[in-house]
C-alpha positions in Angstrom: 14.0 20.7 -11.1 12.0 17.8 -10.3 9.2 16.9 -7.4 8.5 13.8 -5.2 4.9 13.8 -3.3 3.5 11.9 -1.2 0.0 11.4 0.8 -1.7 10.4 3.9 -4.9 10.5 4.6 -8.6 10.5 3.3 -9.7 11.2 -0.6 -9.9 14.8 -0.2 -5.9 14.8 0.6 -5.4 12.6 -2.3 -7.6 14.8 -4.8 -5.6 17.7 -3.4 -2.3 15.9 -3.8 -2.9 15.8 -7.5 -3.7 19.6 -7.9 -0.4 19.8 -6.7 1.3 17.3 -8.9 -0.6 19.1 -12.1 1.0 22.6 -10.9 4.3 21.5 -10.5 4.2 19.4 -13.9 2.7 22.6 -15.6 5.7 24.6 -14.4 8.1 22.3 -15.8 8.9 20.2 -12.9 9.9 16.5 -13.3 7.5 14.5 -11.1 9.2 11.2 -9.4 8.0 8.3 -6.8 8.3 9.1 -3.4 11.7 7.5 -1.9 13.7 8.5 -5.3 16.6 11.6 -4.9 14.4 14.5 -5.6 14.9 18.1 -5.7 11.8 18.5 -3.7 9.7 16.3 -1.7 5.9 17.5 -1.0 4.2 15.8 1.6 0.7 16.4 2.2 0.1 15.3 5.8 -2.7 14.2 8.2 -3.7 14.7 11.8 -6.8 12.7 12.2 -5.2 10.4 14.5 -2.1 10.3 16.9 -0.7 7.4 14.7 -1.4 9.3 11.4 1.0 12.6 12.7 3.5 9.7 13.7 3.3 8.8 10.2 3.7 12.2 8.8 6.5 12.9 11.2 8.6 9.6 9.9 8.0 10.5 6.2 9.7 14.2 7.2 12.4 12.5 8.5 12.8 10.0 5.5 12.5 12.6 3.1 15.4 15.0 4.9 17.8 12.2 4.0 16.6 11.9 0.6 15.7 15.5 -0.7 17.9 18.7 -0.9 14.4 20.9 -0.2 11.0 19.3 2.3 7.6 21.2 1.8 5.2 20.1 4.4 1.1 21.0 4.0 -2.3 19.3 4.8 -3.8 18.9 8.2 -0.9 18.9 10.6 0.4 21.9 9.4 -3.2 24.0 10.3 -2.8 22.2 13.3 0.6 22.9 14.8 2.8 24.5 12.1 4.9 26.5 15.2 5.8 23.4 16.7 6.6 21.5 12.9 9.0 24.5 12.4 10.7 24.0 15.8 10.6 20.3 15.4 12.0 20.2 11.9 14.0 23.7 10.9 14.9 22.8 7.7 11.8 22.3 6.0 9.2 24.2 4.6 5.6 24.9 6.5 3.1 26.0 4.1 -0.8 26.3 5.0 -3.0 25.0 2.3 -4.6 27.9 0.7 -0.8 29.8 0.1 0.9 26.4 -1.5 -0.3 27.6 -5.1 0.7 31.4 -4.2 4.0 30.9 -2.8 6.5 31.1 -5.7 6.4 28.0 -7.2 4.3 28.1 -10.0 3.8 31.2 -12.4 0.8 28.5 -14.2 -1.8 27.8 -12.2 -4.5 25.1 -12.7 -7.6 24.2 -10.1 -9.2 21.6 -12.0 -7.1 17.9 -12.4 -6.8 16.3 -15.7 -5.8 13.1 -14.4 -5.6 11.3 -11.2 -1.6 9.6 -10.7 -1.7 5.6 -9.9 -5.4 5.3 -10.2 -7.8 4.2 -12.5 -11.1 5.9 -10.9 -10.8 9.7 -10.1 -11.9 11.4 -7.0 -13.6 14.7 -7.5 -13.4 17.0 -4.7 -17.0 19.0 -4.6 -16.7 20.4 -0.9 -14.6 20.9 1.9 -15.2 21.7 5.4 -17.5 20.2 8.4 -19.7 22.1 10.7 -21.0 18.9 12.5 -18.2 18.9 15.5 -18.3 15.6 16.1 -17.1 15.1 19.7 -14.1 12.9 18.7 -13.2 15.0 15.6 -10.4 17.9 15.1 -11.2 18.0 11.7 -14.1 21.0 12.3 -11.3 23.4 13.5 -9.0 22.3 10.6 -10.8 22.7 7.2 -13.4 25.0 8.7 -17.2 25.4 7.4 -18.8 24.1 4.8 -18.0 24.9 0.9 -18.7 24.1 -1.9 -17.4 23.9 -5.3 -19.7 25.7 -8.5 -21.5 22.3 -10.0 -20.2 24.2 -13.3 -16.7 24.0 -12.5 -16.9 20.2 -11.4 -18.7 19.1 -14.6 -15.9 20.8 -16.4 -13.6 18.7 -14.4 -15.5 15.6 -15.2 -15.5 16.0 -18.9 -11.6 16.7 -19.0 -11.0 13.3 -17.1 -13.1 11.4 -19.2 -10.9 13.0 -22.6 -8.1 11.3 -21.0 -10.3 8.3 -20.4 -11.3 8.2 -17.0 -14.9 6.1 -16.6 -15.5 5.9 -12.9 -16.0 8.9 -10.9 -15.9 9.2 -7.0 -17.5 12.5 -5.7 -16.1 13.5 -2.2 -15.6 16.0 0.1 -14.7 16.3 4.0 -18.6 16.4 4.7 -20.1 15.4 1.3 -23.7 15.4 2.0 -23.8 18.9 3.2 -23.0 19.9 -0.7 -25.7 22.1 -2.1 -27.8 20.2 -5.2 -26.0 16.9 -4.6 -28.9 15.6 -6.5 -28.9 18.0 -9.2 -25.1 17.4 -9.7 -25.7 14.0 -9.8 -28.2 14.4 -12.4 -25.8 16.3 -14.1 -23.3 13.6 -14.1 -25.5 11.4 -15.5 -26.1 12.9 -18.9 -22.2 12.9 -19.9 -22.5 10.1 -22.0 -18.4 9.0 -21.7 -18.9 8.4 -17.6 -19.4 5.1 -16.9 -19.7 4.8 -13.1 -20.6 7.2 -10.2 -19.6 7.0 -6.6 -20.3 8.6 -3.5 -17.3 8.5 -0.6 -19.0 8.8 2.1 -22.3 10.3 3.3 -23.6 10.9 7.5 -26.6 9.1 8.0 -29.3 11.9 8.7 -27.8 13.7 4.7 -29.4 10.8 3.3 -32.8 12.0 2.1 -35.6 10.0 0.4 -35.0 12.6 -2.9 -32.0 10.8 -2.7 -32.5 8.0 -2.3 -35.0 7.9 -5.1 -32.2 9.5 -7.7 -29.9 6.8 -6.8 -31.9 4.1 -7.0 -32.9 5.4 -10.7 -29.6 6.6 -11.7 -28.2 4.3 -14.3 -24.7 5.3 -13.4 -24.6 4.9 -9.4 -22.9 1.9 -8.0 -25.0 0.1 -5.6 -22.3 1.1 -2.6 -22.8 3.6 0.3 -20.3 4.0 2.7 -22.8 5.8 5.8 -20.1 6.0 9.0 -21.5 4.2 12.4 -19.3 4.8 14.5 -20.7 3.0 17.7 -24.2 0.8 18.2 -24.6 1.9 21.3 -26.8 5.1 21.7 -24.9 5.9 24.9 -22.0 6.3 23.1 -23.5 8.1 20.2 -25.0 10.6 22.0 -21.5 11.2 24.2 -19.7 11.2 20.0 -22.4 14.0 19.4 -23.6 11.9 16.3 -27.1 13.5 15.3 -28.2 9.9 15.4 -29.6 6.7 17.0 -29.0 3.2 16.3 -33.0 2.8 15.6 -32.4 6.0 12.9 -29.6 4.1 11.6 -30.8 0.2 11.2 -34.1 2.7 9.8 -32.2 3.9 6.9 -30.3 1.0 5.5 -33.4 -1.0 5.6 -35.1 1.9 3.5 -31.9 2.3 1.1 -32.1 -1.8 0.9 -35.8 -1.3 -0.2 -35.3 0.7 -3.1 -32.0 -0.8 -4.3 -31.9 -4.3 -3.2 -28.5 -5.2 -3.7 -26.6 -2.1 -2.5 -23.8 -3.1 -0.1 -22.6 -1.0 2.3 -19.6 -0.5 4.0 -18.8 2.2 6.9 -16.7 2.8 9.9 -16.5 2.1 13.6 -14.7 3.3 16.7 -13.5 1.4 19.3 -12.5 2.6 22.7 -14.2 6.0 23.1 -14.2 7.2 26.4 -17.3 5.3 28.6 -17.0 3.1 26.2 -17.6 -0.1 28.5 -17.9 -3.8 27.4 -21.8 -3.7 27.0 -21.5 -0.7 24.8 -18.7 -2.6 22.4 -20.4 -5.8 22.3 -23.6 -3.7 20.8 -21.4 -2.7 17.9 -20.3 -5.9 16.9 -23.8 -7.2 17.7 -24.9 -4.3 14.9 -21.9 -5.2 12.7 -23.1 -8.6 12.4 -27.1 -7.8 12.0 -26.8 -5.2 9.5 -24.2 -6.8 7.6 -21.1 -4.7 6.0 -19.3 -5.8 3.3 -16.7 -3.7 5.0 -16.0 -2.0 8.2 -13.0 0.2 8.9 -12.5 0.0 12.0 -10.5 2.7 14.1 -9.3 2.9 17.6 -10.0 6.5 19.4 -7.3 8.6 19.4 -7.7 11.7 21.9 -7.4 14.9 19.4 -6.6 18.7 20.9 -9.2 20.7 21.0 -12.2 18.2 21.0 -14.8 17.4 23.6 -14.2 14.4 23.8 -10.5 14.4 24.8 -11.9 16.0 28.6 -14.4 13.0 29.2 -13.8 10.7 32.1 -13.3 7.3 31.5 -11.0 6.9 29.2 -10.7 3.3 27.8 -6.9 1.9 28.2 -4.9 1.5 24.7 -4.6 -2.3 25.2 -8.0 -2.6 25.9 -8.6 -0.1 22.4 -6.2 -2.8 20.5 -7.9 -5.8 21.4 -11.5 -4.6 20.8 -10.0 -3.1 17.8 -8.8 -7.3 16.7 -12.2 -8.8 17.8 -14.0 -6.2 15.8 -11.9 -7.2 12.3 -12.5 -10.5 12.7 -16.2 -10.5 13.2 -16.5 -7.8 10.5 -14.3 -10.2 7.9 -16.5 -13.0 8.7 -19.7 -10.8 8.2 -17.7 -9.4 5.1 -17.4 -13.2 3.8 -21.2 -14.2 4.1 -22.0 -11.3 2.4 -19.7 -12.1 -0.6 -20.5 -15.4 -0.9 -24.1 -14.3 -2.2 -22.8 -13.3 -5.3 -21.2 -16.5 -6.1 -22.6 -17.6 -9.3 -24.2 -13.9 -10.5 -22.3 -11.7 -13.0 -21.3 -8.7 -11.8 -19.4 -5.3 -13.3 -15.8 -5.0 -12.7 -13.4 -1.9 -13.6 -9.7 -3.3 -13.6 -7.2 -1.8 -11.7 -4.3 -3.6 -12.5 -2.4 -7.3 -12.2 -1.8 -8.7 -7.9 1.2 -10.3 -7.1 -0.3 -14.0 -7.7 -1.1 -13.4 -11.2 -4.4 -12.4 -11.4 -5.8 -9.2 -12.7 -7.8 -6.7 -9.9 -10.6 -4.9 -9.8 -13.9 -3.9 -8.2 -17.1 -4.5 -8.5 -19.6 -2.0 -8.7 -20.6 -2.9 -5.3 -17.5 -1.8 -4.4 -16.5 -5.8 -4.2 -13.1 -6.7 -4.7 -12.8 -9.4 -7.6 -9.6 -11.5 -9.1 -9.9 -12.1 -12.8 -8.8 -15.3 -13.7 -7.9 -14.6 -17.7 -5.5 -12.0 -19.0 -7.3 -8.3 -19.6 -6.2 -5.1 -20.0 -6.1 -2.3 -17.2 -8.9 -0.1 -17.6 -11.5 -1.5 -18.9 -15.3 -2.1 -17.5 -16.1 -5.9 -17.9 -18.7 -8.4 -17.0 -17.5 -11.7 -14.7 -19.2 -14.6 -13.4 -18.7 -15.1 -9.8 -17.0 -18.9 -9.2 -15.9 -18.7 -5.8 -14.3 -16.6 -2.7 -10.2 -16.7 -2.3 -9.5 -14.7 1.4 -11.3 -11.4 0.6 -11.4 -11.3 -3.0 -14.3 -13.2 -5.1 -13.0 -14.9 -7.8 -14.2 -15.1 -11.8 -14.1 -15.7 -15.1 -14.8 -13.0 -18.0 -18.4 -13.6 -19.4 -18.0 -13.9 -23.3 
């Protein structure tokens, strides 16, 4: 028998997605790419927006063509499994927690030994949000808040790094509301093989000054934060039921900035939430621009079941969502590019991914920089380049001898 998967979504998916892969190649399965004739196609789907169950809905239908058996799981399945059954009777609906108990595999594993197409691993230590973000379906989806034993994820850690794994990118569907982040961090820190540590993604008011402190003296951390915005406009913010204000924010990466200089940040913005009026979108690009992002995903509201936020007056038109969505990249590359071009001429840390299609090997920084390398290296490896100049988004260097 042999498997084809296939992911959409955040980090937490992906992580997931390999558990998967591991089961099935434990119990003998072949694993193949997605698109391939496969026994089986997995898909691990997502609901966060209306374009993202579009998405999930296409690769069903591309996979029915392709595949004698379809097993759909992830978010849109604990959102609206009834309809997915009615909508597509041949395939297979299976909730998260029953895919490892449902027949297929008689060897079960719940810790990853490697992470498929990637040269950095993403650890899941959490899952679940209780902050019900007005905007968010995600709450009702993964449910509260837990968290994984910090003994099982350093056992986890030191299994990847056996197969050679060097950075490590701890996430979770709320990751600051882990218990001891900054004892597991700690932790992390004295297994000598890991190399790098990340964090995915952290809500502005988790950030503490404990934790600050720790990453600022942790050897391993990569001076990147990725702290979601959202909106600058406290209007919106409070009607997003976001536990902050724009002065709380602009606080905090000046603070961060303080005790680690050269951290860049990068985070993510909505466009076109409901009251969202021209005054209130020209405050987040004004943000954008002041606090300076090395990058900004930017995301156009999409109404979700379910959510507060889908009953609110004033909903903002989906032409006017796409072209604040278009103005909002381009300020945010331009912001991205002055911020890049200050480390022309410094030497910076870069993990290679792999080779791009012009020629040049990949990787990124540990500022979470994208870099072209302009010699032959292998894939892999943690090396020092100088910084010559900036091509489109990448910065470009040399290898320092």
């Amino acid at each position: 028998m042999n498997v084809a998967l296939v992911t959409l979504g955040c980090k937490v998916n992906q992580y997931e997605s390999q558990i998967y892969r591991e089961n099935f190649k434990n119990n003998g399965f072949e694993i193949r790419d997605f698109g391939e004739s496969s026994d089986i196609v997995l898909i691990n789907t997502c609901v966060v927006t209306k374009r993202a169950e579009k998405e999930s809905r296409n690769l069903i239908h591309r996979s029915l063509r392709t595949s004698q058996k379809v097993i759909v799981t992830g978010c849109y399945v604990e959102k609206d499994n009834e309809t997915l059954k009615e909508k597509f009777p041949q395939i297979e609906v299976v909730k998260r927690e029953r895919l490892l108990n449902n027949g297929y595999f008689k060897k079960k594993v719940n810790k990853i030994h490697n992470f498929s197409g990637h040269t950095r691993a993403f650890i899941k230590i959490e899952d679940g949000c209780e902050k019900f973000c007005s905007y968010c379906i995600i709450p009702y989806l993964r449910g509260r808040v837990k968290n994984r034993s910090s003994k099982e994820v350093l056992e986890e850690i030191e299994g990847l790094v056996g197969n050679d794994y060097k950075e490590f990118v701890l996430t979770g569907v709320d990751l600051g509301a882990y218990e001891g982040l900054d004892n597991l961090l700690a932790e992390i820190e004295k297994i000598k093989e890991v190399k790098r540590i990340r964090l995915s993604s952290l809500e502005p008011k988790e950030i503490s000054s404990s934790l600050i402190d720790l990453l600022g003296s942790n050897q391993k951390f990569c001076p990147h934060l990725h702290i979601p915005l959202q909106s600058g406009d406290d209007r919106i913010l409070r009607l997003m039921n976001r536990d902050y204000s724009l002065k709380d924010y602009t606080a905090l990466i000046e603070k961060i900035r303080k005790k680690i200089p050269e951290i860049c940040f990068t985070t993510d913005v909505m466009v076109g939430f409901p009251g969202e009026d021209r005054e209130a979108f020209s405050n987040t690009v004004r943000t954008i621009k002041e606090i300076g992002f090395s990058k900004v995903h930017c995301f156009r509201y999409s109404a979700r079941e379910r959510t507060k936020a889908a009953k609110l007056a004033n909903q903002v038109k989906e032409e006017e969502k796409r072209e604040r969505a278009e103005a909002t990249r381009l300020s945010a590359e331009e912001v991205s590019r002055k911020i890049k071009r200050n480390f022309l001429r410094k030497t910076l840390s870069v993990l290679v991914e792999g080779k791009k299609r012009n020629g040049h090997f990949f990787g990124y920084s540990e500022h979470y920089l994208p870099v072209l390398i302009e010699e032959e290296v292998g894939v892999n490896q943690i090396i020092k380049v100088r910084i010559g100049n900036l091509k489109g988004d990448c910065l470009v260097g040399s290898i320092l001898c």
